[in-house]
C-alpha positions in Angstrom: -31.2 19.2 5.3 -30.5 22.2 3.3 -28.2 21.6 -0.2 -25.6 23.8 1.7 -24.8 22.1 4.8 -25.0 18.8 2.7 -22.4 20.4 0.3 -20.8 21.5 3.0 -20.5 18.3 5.1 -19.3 16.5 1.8 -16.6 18.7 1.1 -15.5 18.5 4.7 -15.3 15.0 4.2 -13.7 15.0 0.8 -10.7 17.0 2.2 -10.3 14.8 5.1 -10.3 11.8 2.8 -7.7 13.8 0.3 -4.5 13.1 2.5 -5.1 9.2 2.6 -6.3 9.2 -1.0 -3.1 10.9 -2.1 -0.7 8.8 -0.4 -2.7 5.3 -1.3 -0.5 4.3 -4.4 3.1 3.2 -5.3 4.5 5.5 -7.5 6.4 4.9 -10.4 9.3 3.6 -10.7 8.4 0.5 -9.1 9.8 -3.2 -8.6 7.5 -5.6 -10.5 7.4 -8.6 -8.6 6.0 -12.2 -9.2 6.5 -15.8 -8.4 8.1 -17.8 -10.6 9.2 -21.4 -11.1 11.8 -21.7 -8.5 9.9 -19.4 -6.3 7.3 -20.6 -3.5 4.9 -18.0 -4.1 2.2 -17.0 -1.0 0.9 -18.3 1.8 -1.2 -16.9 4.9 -1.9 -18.5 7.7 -3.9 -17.5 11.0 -0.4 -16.5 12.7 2.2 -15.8 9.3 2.9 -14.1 5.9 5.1 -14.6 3.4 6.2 -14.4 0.1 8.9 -15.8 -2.0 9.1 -14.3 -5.6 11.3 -12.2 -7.3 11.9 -9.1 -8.7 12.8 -9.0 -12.4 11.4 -5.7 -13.8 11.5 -1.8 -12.9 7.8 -0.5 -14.2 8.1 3.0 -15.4 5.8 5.4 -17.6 6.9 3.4 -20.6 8.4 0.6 -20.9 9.7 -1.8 -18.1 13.3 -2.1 -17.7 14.2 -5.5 -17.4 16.3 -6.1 -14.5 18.7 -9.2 -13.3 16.1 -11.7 -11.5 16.0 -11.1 -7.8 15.1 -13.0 -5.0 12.0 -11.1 -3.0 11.2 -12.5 0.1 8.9 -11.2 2.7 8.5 -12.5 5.8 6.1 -11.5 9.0 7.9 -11.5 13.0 4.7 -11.1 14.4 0.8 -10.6 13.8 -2.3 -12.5 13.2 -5.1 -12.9 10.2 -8.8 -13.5 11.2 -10.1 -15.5 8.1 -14.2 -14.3 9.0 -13.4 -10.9 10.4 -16.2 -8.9 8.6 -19.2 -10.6 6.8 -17.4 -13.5 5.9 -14.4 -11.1 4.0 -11.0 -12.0 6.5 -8.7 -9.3 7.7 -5.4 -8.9 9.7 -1.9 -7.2 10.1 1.7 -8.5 10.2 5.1 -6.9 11.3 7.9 -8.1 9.6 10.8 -8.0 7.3 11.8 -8.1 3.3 14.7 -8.4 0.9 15.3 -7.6 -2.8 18.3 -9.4 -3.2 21.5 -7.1 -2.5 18.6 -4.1 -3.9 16.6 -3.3 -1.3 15.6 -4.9 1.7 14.1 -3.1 5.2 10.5 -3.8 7.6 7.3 -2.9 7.8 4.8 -2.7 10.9 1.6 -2.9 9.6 0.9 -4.8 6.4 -2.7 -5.4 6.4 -3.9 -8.4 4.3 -7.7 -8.2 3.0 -9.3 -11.4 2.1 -12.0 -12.7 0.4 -14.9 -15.4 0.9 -12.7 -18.6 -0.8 -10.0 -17.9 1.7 -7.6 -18.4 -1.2 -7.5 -15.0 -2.5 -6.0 -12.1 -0.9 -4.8 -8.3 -1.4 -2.2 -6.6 1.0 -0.8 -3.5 1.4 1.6 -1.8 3.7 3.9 1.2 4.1 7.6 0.7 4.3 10.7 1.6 5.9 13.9 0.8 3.7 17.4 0.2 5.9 20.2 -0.6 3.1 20.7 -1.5 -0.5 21.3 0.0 -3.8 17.9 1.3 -4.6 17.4 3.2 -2.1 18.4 6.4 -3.4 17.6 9.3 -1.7 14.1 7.5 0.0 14.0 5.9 3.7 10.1 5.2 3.1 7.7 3.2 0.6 5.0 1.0 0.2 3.8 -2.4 -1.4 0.7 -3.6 -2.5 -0.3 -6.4 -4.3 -2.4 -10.0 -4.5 -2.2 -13.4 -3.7 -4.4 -16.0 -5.4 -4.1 -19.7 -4.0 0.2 -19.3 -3.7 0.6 -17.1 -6.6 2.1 -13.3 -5.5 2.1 -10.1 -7.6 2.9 -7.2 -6.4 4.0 -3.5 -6.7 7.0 -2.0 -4.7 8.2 1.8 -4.9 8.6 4.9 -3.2 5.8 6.8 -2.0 5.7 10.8 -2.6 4.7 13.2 0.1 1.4 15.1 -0.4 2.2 18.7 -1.8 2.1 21.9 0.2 -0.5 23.0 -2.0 -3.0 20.2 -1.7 -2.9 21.2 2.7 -3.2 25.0 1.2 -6.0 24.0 -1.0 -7.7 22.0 1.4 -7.6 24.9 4.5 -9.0 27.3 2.3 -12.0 24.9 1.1 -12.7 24.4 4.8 -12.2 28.5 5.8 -15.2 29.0 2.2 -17.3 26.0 4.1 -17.5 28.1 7.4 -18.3 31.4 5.5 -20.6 29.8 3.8 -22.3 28.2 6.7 -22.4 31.4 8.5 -24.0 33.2 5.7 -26.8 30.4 5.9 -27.8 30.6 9.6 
């Protein structure tokens, strides 16, 4: 294969990947959330996910801003977890609901929980639809992500920022210089 349409075919890739790469993070500010004493912490099971935590810090650039404990709780309606989906790693999604206290609370549709060989640790992530409270702000969308290991939770919740107009421009006009370029090799 010539270096070009290698370099060509990995670029293609690269900008196809850029959207989801882009959008993959909670941004800051974010709730810190963790179990604590009074809290139950974690569990998954082959039919449910929850957690019961709470939310007792904003994490910014500097400092976190220490916030009145809330109770976090996160609950699944619907959805299942395969614990030896792939190579012995387990795998599934959940619908559901959360709270922050009076702060936040709204649903999601397709946490996916990732875990690994002990069946006691876990990661999850899912985008977010907020419906009321007072940190909303001006955002309607946002995402979580986080761990579980045996029933102890931590985990990241914040707003998630749209990809740029320039990042689509920049990616279009890589694409349009991968066609000239392919052209001027055949």
């Amino acid at each position: 294969m010539s270096v070009i349409r290698y370099v060509s075919r990995l670029a293609m890739v690269a900008v196809m990947m850029l959207p989801s790469i882009l959008n993959a993070a909670v941004v800051l500010p974010a709730l810190d959330i963790q179990d604590m004493g009074v809290d139950a912490g974690g569990n998954v099971t082959s039919t449910s996910f929850t957690i019961d935590a709470t939310a007792f810090s904003i994490v910014t650039d500097g400092a976190p801003i220490d916030i009145d404990d809330e109770s976090f709780i996160l609950t699944s309606t619907s959805g299942s977890y395969d614990p030896a989906a792939d190579f012995g790693f387990g795998y599934g999604t959940f619908a559901g609901t959360f709270s922050v206290g009076g702060l936040l609370s709204g649903t999601f549709s397709s946490l996916e929980v990732f875990g690994y060989g002990d069946g006691t640790s876990f990661d999850f992530e899912s985008e977010l639809v907020f419906v009321a409270g007072s940190l909303m702000g001006g955002f309607d969308s946002g995402r979580i992500e986080g761990t579980l290991s045996g029933d102890v939770a931590i985990a990241k919740l914040g707003a998630v920022v749209p990809v740029p107009a320039a990042v689509w421009l920049f990616g279009s006009g890589l694409i349009g210089l991968v066609g000239i370029a392919r052209r001027k090799a055949q």
